[in-house]
SEPATI-861813 format. One line per 3 residues: number of its first residue (from 1); for each residue x, z, y of C-alpha. Coordinates in Angstrom, 2 decimals. Layout:
NUM) X:Z:Y | ...
//
This chain:
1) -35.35:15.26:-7.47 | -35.91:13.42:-10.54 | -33.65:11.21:-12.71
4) -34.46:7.72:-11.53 | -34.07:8.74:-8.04 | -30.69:10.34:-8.46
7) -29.34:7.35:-10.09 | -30.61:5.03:-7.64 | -29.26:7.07:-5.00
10) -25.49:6.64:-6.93 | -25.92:3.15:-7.36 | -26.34:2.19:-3.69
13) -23.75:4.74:-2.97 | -21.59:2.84:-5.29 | -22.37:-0.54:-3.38
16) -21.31:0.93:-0.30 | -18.38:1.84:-1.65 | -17.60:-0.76:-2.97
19) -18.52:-2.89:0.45 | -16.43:-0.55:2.37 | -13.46:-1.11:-0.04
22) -13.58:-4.89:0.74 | -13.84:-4.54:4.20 | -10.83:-1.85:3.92
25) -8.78:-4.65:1.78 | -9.01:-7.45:4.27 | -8.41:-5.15:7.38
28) -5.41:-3.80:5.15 | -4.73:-8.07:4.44 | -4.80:-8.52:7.95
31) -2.52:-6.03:9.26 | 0.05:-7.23:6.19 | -0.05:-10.74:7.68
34) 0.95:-9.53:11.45 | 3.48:-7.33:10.12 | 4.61:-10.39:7.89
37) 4.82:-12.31:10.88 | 6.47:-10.01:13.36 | 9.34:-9.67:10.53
40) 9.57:-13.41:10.23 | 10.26:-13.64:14.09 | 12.58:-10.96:14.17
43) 14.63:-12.48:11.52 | 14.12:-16.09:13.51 | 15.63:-14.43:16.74
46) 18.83:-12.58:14.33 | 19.59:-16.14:12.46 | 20.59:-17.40:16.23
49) 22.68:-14.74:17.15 | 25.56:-15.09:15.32 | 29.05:-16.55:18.01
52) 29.42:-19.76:15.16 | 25.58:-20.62:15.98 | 25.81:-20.50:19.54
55) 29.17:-22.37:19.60 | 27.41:-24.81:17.30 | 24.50:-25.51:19.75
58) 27.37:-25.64:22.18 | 29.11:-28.84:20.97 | 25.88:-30.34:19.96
61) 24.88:-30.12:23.60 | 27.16:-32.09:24.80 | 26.29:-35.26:23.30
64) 24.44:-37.30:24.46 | 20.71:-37.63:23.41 | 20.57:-40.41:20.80
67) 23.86:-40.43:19.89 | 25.03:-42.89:16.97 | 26.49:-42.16:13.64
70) 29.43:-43.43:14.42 | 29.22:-41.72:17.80 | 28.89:-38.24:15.97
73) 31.72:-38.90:13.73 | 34.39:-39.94:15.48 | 33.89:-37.07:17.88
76) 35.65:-35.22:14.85 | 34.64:-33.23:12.09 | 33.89:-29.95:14.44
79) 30.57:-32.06:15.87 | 29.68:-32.62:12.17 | 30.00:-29.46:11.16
82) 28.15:-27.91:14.03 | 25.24:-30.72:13.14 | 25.55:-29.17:9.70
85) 24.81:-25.43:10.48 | 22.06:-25.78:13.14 | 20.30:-28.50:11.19
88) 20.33:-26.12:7.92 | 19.14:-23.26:10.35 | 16.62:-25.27:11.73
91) 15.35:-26.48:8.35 | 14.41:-22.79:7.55 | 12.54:-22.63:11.02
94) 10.81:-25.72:10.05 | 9.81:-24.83:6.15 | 8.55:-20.73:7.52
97) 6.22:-22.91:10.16 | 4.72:-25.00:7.36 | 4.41:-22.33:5.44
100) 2.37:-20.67:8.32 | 5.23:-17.75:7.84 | 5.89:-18.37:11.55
103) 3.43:-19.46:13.96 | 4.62:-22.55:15.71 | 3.57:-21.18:19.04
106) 6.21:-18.82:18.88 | 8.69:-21.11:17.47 | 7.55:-23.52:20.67
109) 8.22:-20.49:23.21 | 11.40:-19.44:21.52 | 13.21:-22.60:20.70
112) 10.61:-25.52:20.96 | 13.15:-27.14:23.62 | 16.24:-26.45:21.47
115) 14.82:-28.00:18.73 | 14.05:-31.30:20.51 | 17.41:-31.08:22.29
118) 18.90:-30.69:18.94 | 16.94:-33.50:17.48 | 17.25:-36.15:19.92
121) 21.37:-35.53:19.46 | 21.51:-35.64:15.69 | 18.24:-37.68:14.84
124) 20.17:-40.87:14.41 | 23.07:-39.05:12.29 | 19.99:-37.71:9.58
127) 19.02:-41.31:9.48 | 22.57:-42.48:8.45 | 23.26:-39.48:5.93
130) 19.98:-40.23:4.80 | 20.94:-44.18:4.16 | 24.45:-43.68:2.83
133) 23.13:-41.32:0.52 | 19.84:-42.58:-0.48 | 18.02:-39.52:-0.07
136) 15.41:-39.28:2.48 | 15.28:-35.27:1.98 | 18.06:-34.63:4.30
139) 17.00:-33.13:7.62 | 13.29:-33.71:6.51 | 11.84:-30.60:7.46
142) 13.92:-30.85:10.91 | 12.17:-34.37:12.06 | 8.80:-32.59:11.64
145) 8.92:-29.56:13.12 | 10.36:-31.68:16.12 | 7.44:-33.85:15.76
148) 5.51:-31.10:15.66 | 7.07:-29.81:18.42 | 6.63:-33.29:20.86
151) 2.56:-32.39:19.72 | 2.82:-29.25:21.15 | 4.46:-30.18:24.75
154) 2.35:-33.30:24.74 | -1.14:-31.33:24.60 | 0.23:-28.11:26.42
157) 3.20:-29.95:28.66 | 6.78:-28.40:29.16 | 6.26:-25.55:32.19
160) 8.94:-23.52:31.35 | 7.70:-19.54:31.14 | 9.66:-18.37:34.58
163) 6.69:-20.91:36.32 | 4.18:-20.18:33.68 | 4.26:-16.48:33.63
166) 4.95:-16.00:37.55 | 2.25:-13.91:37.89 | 2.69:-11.69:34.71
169) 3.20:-7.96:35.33 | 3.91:-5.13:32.77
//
C-alpha cells in the first residue's frame, strides 16, 4: 500500500471520528438536559414539602377567590405572610419554566391547579403591592405562569389524572 492511499485512508478515518464525536456530544447533551430536568422536578416537589408551606397554602385556601386588598389585610398579618412565602415559591416555579429548566407540563400535572387557586386568591393583593409601591415587578413571574397555566387547561381542559389515567396500569 502506497503513501497516498494510506493517508487517504487516515483522513476519512479522521472524519469519522470526528462525525462520531459530534453525534457522541449531542447524545451526551441530551442525556445532560433530562438529567437537568429530572433534578429540577425533584427539587420542585422538596420546595413544597416543608409544614410552613403547606400551612401557607392552607390559609390562602380559605379565601375566597378574588379577594381584595383590603380583604387580605385585615384578615391579619398571618394571610400576608402566607401570600408572601407561596408567591416567592411560586416565582421560582415560574422563572425555571421560562427558563425551559422545568417543563410546564409537569408543572401543569403537579401544581397547575394550585397555582391558579393561588392566583385567583392573591391576584388582586399583587396588583395593590404593585400600586402602593410603584413597581410592577412584584409577583410578575407568578401572573404568567398562571396565565400560562389558564393556556394549558384551556387547550387540554381540567380532567383531573384519577379520570384521565383510569385505565393506566404498571
Amino acid at each position: 500500500m502506497d503513501l497516498d492511499r494510506l493517508a487517504n485512508i487516515a483522513e476519512i478515518f479522521g472524519v469519522l471520528l470526528v462525525v462520531g464525536g459530534f453525534g457522541f456530544a449531542i447524545v451526551q447533551l441530551a442525556a445532560i438536559r433530562r438529567q437537568r430536568r429530572e433534578i429540577a422536578a425533584i427539587e420542585l416537589l422538596k420546595s413544597f414539602e416543608s409544614p410552613e408551606f403547606a400551612r401557607a397554602i392552607r390559609l390562602l385556601l380559605t379565601l375566597p377567590e378574588n379577594a381584595t386588598a383590603e380583604q387580605l389585610r385585615s384578615a391579619g398579618g398571618d394571610v400576608e405572610d402566607a401570600a408572601m412565602q407561596v408567591s416567592l415559591t411560586l416565582e421560582g416555579v415560574a422563572i425555571m419554566v421560562h427558563r425551559r429548566i422545568v417543563d410546564i407540563d409537569m408543572v401543569w400535572e403537579l401544581m397547575g391547579g394550585l397555582v391558579l387557586a393561588v392566583w385567583a386568591r392573591i391576584g388582586l393583593l399583587a396588583e395593590a403591592i404593585r400600586k402602593d409601591h410603584k413597581r410592577d415587578k412584584f409577583c410578575e413571574w407568578l401572573q404568567w405562569l398562571a396565565a400560562r397555566l389558564m393556556d394549558v387547561e384551556k387547550e387540554r381542559g381540567s380532567q383531573p389524572a384519577f379520570a384521565r389515567y383510569r385505565d393506566w396500569r404498571p
